[in-house]
TORKOL-4160 file (C-alpha; in steps of 0.2 Angstrom, whole numbers, padded with zeros to 4 digits, m for minus):
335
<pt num="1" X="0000" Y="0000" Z="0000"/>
<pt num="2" X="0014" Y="0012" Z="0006"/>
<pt num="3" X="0025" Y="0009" Z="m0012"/>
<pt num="4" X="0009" Y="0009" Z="m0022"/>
<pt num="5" X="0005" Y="0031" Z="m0016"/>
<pt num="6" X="0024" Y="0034" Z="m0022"/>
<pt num="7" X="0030" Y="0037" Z="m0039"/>
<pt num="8" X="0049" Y="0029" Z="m0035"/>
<pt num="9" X="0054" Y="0015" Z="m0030"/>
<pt num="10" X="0054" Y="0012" Z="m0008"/>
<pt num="11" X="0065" Y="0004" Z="0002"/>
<pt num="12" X="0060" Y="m0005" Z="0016"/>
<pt num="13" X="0069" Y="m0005" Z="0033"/>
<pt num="14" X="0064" Y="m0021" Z="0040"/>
<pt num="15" X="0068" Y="m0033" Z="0054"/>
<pt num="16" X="0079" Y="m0048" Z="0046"/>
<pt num="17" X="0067" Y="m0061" Z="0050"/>
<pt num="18" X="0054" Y="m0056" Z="0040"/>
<pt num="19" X="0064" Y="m0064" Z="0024"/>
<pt num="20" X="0065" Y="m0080" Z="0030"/>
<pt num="21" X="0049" Y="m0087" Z="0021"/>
<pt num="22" X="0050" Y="m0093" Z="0002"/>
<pt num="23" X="0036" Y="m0079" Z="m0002"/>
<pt num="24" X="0047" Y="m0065" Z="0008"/>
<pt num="25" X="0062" Y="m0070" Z="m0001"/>
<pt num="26" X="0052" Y="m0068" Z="m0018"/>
<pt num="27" X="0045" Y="m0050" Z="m0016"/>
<pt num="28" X="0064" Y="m0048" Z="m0010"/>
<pt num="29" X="0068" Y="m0047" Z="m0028"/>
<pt num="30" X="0054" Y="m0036" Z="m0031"/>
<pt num="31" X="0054" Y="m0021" Z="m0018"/>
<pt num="32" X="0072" Y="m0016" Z="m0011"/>
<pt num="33" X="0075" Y="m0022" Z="0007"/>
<pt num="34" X="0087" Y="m0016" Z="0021"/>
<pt num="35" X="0087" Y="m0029" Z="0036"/>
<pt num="36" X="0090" Y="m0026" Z="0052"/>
<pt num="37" X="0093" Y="m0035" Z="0068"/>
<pt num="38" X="0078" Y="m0031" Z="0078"/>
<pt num="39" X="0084" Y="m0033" Z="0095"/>
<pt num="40" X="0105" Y="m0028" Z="0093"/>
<pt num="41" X="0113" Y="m0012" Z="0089"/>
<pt num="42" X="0115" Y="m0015" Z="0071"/>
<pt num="43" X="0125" Y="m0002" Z="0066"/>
<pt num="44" X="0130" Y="m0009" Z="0047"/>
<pt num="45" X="0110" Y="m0005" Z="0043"/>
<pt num="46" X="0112" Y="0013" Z="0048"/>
<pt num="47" X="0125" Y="0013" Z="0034"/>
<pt num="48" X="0115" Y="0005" Z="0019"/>
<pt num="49" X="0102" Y="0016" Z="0026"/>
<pt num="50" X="0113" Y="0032" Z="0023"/>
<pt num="51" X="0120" Y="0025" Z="0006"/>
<pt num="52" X="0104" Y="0022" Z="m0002"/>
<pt num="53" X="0097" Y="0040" Z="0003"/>
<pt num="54" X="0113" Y="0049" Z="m0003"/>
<pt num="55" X="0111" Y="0040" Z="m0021"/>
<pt num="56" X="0093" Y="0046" Z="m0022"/>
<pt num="57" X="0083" Y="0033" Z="m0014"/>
<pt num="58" X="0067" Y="0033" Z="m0003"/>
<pt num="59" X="0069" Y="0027" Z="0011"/>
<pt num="60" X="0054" Y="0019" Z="0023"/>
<pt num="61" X="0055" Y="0018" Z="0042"/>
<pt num="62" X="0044" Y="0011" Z="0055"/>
<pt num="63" X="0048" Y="0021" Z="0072"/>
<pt num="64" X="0038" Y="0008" Z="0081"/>
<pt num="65" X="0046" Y="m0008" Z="0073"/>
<pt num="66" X="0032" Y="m0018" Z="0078"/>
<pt num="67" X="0013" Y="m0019" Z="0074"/>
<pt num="68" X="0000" Y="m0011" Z="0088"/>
<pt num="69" X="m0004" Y="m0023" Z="0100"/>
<pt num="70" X="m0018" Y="m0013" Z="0107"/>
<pt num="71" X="m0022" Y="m0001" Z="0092"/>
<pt num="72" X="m0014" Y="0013" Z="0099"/>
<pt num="73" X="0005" Y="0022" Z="0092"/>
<pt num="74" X="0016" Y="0010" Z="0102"/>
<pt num="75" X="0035" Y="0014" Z="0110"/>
<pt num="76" X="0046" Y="0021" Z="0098"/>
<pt num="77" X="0067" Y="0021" Z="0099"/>
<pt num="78" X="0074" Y="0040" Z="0104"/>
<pt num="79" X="0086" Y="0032" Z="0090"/>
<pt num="80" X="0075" Y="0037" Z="0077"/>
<pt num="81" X="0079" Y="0056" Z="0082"/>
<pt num="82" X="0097" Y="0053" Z="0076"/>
<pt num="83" X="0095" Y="0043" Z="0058"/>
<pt num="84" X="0083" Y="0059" Z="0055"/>
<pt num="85" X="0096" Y="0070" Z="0057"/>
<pt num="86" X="0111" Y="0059" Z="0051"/>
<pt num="87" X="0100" Y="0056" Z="0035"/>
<pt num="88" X="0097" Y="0075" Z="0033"/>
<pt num="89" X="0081" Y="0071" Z="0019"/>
<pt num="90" X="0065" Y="0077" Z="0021"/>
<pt num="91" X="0052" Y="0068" Z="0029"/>
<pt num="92" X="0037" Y="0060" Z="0023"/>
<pt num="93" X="0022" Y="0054" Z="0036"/>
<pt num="94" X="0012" Y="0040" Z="0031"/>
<pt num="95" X="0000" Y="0032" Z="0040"/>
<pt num="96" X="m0012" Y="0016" Z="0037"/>
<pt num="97" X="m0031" Y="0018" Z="0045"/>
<pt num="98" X="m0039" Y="0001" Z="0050"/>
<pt num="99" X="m0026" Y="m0011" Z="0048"/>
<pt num="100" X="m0028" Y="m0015" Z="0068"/>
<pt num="101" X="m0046" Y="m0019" Z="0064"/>
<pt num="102" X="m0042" Y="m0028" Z="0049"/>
<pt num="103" X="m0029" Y="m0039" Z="0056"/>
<pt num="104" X="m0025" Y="m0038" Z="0073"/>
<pt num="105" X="m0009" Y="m0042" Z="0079"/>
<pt num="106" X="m0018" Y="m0056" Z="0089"/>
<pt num="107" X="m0028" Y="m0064" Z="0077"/>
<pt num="108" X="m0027" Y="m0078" Z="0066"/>
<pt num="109" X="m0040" Y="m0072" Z="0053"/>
<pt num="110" X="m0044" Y="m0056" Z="0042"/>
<pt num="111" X="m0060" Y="m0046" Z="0048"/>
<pt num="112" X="m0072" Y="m0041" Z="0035"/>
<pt num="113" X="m0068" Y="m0020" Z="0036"/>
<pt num="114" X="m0057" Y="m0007" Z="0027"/>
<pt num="115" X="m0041" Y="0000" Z="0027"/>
<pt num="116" X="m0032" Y="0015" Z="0019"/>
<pt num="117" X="m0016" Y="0022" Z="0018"/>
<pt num="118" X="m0009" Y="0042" Z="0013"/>
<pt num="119" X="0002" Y="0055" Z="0018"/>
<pt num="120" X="m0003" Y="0067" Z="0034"/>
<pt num="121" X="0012" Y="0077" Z="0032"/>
<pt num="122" X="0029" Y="0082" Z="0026"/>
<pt num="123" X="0044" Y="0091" Z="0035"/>
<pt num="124" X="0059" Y="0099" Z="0024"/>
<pt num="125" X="0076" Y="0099" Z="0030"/>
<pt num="126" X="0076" Y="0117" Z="0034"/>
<pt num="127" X="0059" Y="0112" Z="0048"/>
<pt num="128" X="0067" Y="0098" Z="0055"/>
<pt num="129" X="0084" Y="0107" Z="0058"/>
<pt num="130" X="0074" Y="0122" Z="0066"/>
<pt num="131" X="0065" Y="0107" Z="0079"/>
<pt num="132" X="0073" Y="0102" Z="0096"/>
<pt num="133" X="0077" Y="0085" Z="0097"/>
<pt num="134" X="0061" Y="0084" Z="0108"/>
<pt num="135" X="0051" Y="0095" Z="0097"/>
<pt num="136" X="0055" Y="0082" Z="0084"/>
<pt num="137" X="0051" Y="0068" Z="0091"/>
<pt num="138" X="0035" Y="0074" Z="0096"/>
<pt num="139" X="0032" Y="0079" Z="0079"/>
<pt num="140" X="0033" Y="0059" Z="0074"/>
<pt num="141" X="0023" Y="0053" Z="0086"/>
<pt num="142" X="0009" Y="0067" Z="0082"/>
<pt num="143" X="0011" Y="0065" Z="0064"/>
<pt num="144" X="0010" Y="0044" Z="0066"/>
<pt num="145" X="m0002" Y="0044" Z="0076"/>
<pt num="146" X="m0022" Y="0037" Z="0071"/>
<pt num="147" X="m0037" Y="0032" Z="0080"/>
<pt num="148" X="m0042" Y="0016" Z="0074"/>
<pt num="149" X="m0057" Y="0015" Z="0085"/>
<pt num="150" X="m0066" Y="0027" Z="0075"/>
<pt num="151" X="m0063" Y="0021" Z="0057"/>
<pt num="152" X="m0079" Y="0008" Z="0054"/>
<pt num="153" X="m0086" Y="m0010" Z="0061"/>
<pt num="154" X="m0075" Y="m0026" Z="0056"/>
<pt num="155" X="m0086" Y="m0041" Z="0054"/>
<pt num="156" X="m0081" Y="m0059" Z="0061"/>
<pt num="157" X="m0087" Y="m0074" Z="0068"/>
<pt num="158" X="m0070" Y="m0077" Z="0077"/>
<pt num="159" X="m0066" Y="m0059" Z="0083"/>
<pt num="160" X="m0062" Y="m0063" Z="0096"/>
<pt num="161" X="m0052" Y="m0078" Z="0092"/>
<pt num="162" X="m0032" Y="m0079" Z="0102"/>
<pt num="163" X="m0034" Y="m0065" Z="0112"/>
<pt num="164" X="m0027" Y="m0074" Z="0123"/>
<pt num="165" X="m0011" Y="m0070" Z="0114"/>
<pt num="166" X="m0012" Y="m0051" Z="0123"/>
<pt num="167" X="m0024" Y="m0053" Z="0137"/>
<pt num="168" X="m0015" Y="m0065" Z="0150"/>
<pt num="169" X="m0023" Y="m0059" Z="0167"/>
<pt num="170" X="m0040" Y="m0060" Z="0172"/>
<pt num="171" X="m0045" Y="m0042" Z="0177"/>
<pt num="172" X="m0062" Y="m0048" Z="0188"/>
<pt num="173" X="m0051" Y="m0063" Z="0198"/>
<pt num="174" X="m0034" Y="m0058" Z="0195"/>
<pt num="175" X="m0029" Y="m0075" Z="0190"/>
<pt num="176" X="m0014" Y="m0077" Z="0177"/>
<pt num="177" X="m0015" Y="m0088" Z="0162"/>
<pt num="178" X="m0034" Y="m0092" Z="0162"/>
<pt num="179" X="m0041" Y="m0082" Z="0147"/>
<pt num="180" X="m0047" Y="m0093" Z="0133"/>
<pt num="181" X="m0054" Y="m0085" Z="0119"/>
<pt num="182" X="m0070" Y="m0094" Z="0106"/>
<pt num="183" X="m0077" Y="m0085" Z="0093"/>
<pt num="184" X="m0081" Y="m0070" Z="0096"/>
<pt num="185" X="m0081" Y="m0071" Z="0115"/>
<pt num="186" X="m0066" Y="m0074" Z="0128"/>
<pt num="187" X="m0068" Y="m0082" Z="0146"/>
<pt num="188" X="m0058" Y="m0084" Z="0163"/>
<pt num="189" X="m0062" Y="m0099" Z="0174"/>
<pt num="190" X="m0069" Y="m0088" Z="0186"/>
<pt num="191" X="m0084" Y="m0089" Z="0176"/>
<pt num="192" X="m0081" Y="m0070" Z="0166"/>
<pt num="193" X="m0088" Y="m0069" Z="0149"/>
<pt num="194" X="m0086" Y="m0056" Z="0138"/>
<pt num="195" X="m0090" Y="m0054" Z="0118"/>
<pt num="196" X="m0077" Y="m0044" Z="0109"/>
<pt num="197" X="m0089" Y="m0032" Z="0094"/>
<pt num="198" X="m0086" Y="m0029" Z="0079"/>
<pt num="199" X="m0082" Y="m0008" Z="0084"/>
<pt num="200" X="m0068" Y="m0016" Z="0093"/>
<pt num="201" X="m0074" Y="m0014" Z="0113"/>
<pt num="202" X="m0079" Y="m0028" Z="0124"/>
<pt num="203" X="m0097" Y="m0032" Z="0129"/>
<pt num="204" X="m0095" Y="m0041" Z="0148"/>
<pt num="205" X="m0108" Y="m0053" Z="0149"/>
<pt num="206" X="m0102" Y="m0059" Z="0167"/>
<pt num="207" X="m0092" Y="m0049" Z="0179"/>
<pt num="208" X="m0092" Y="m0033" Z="0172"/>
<pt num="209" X="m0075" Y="m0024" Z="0177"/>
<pt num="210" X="m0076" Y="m0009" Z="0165"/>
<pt num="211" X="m0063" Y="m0011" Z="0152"/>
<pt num="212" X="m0069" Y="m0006" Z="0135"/>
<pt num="213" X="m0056" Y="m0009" Z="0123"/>
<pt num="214" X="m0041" Y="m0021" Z="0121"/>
<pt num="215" X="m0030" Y="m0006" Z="0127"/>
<pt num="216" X="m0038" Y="m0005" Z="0144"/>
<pt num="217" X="m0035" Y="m0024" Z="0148"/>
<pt num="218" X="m0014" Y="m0024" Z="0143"/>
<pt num="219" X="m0013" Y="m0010" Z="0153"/>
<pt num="220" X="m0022" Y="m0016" Z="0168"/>
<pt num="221" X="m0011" Y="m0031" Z="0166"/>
<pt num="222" X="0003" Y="m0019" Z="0167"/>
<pt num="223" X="m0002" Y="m0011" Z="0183"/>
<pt num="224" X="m0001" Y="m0027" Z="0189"/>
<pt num="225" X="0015" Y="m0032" Z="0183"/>
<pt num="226" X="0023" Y="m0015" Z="0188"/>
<pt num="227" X="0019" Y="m0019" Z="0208"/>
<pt num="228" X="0024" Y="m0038" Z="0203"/>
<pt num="229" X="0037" Y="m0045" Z="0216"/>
<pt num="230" X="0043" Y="m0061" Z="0215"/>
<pt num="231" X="0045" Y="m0075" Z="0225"/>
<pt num="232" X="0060" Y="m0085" Z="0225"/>
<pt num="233" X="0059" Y="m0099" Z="0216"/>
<pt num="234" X="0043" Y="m0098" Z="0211"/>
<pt num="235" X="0036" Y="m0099" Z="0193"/>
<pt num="236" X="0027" Y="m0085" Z="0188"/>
<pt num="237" X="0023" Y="m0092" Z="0170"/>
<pt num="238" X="0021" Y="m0108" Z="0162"/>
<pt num="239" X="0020" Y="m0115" Z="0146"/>
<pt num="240" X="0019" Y="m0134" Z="0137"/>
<pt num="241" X="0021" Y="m0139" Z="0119"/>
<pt num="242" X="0035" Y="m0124" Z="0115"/>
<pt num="243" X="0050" Y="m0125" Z="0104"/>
<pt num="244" X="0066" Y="m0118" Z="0105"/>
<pt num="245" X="0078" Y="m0114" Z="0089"/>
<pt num="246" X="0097" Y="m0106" Z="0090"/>
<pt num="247" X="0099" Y="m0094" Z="0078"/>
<pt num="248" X="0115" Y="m0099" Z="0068"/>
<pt num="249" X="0126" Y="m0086" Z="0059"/>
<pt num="250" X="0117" Y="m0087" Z="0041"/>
<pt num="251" X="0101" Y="m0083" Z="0049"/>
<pt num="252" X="0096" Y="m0101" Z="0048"/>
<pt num="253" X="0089" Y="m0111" Z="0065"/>
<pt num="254" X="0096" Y="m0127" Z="0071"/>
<pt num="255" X="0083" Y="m0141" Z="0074"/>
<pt num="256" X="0070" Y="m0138" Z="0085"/>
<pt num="257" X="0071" Y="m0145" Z="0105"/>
<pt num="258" X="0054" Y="m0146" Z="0110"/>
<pt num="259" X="0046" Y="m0146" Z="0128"/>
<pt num="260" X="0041" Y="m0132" Z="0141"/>
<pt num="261" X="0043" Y="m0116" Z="0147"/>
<pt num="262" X="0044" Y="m0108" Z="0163"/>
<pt num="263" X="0048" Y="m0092" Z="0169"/>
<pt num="264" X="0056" Y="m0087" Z="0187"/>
<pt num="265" X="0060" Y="m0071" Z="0195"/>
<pt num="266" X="0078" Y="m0080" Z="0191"/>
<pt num="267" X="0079" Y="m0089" Z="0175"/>
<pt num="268" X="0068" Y="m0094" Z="0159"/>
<pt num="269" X="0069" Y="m0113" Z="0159"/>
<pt num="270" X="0064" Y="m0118" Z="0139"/>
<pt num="271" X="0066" Y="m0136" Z="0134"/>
<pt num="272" X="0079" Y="m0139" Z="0146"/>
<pt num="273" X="0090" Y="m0125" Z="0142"/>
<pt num="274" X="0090" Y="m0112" Z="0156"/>
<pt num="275" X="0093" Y="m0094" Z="0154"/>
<pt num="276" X="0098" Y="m0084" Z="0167"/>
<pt num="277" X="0088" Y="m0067" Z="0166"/>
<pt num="278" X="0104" Y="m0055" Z="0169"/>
<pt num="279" X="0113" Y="m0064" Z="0156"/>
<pt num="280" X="0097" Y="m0059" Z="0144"/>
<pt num="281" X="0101" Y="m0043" Z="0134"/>
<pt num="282" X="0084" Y="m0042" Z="0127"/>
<pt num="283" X="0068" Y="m0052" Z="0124"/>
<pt num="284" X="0059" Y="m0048" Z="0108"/>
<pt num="285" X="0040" Y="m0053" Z="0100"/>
<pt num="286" X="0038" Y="m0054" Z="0082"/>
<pt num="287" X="0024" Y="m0060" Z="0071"/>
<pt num="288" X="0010" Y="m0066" Z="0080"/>
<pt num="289" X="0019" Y="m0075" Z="0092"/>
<pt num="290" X="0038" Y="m0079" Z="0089"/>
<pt num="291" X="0047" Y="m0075" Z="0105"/>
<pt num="292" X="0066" Y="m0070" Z="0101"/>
<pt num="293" X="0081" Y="m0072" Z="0115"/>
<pt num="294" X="0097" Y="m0063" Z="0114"/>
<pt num="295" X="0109" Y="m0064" Z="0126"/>
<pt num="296" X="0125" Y="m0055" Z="0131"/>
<pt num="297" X="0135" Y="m0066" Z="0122"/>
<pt num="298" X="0128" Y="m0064" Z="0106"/>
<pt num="299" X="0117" Y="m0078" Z="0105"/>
<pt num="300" X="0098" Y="m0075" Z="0099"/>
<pt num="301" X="0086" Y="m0090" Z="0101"/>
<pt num="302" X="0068" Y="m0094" Z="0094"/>
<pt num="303" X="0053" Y="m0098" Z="0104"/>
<pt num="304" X="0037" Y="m0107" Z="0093"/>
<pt num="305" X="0022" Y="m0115" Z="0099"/>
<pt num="306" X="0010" Y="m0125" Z="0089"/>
<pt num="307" X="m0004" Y="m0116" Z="0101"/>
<pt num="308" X="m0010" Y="m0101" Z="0105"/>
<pt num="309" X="0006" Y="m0095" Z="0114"/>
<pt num="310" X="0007" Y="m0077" Z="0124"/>
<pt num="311" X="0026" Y="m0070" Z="0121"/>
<pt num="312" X="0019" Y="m0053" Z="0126"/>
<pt num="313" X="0018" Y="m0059" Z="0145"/>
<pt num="314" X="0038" Y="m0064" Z="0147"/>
<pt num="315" X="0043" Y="m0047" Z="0138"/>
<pt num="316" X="0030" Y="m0037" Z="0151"/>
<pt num="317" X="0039" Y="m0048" Z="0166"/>
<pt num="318" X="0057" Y="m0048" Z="0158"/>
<pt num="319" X="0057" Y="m0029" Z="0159"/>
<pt num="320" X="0050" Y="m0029" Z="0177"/>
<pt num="321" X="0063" Y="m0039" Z="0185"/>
<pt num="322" X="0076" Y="m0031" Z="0176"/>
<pt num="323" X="0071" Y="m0014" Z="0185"/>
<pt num="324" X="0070" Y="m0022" Z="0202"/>
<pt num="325" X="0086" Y="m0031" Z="0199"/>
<pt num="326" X="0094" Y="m0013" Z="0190"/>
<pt num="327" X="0086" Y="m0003" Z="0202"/>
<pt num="328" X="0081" Y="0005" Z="0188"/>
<pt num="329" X="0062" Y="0010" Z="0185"/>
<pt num="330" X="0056" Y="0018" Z="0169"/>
<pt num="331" X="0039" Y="0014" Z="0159"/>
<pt num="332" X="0047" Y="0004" Z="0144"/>
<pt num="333" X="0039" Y="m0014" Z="0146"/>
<pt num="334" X="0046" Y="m0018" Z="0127"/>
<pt num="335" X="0034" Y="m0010" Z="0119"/>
């Protein structure tokens, strides 16, 4: 959509697991690329990224690096700041309508809905040098920033269909890991009910706890996390039928180890491997579901599941016991 409002070619700056799949590697060919390593410092990206400008290409950038998890602009690199200004190109805003209505991050299925794309602004060199760092930034955020709740109704017999994916806490009971999503409604075991419309809100059948959107329920989940301590040695999450993939140097995984997962105020124990949590540099989600490990010495592993699988939960927890270990407290939860 975003190449198809331009009249020159676009080059995509685009995390490197996204060219894994034989239809990615094809459109490869097709529409220019620049991979990064979501997750690391990848300084040699920065480079093609100011070669390409400097020879005349257009160069496209996502500030958040990920799709909305809850429809809203999600958290975006200070980062993005200096490859504005080390670029020195004007800026183009683009933004999609709908597409968190159309295709949730969470689901497995399209809606019936519409979606659009254009351009809500543009900033020469000259405006963006006359900006504060701060100014700028600000700038981004407002300029990229839509309000999918207002945009139509997106029809489906399974909207609500792996929720579970985001929602992980039961706000009525406070239970952890007891949301089960069915068509078009999700349920905890404490008997709450609740039909997920097509406007995107949720209708509370049984026990009504006044959260209207999907927004609303991650961030009670993240009040929750943020007054989270732990108790030693106990697990905090669980999960069966996971597998676990090392990255290897061409991008390729080794084979799969497959077993559980469990996560401790200590360590992540996946298949038998455990990792300590202080010797995690970062925990990444992409896709639907694909859980991504690096650790500090350079190792990134894959974590898959066959079911609904909720990697949003580790990342929320992984940033919460890094601040209580760090001492450390901000409101960057990885994402």
């Amino acid at each position: 959509m975003l190449e198809a409002s331009f009249n020159r070619p676009v080059c995509f700056l685009a995390q490197n697991t996204l060219f894994l799949g034989p239809l990615i590697r094809i459109l490869r060919h097709l529409t220019p690329f620049i991979s990064i390593d979501k997750g690391n410092v990848d300084a040699s990206a920065v480079m093609q990224c100011i070669r390409y400008v400097r020879e005349g290409g257009v160069l496209a950038v996502y500030p958040e690096g990920n799709l909305t998890y809850d429809g809203e602009l999600g958290y975006m690199n200070p980062s993005i700041i200096k490859l504005v200004r080390v670029l020195r190109v004007p800026v183009i805003y683009y933004t999609v309508r709908g597409g968190y209505g159309l295709d949730p991050r969470f689901g497995t299925s399209l809606r019936r809905g519409y979606m659009h794309g254009g351009v809500t602004g543009r900033r020469s060199v000259a405006e963006i040098d006359a900006m504060t760092d701060k100014e700028l930034f600000a700038d981004i955020r407002k300029m990229l920033t839509v309000d999918e709740f207002s945009v139509g109704l997106y029809r489906s017999k399974k909207s609500a269909e792996a929720l579970e994916r985001v929602l992980y806490r039961c706000p009525f009971c406070g239970s952890v890991e007891s949301i089960k999503s069915s068509g078009r409604f999700v349920h905890c075991v404490c008997g709450l009910c609740a039909e997920y419309r097509d406007n995107l809100t949720f209708n509370f059948i049984r026990g009504e706890c006044g959260l209207r959107y999907v927004r609303d329920w991650i961030r009670d989940e993240l009040e929750w996390v943020k007054s989270f301590v732990p108790e030693r040695g106990s697990v905090i999450f669980r999960d069966e039928h996971v597998k676990l993939e090392k990255r290897k140097p061409d991008m390729s995984y080794e084979k799969p180890e497959s077993g559980s997962m469990e996560m401790t105020g200590e360590h992540i124990s996946v298949c038998g491997k455990t990792f300590l949590l202080s010797k995690l540099s970062n925990m990444v989600q992409i896709k639907k579901q694909i859980l991504l490990l690096f650790t500090a010495e350079q190792e990134v592993y894959r974590i898959t599941s066959p079911n609904v699988f909720c990697a949003l939960k580790y990342i929320h927890m992984f940033h919460r016991l890094r601040q209580l270990r760090t001492g450390v407290f901000d409101n960057y939860f990885g994402m």
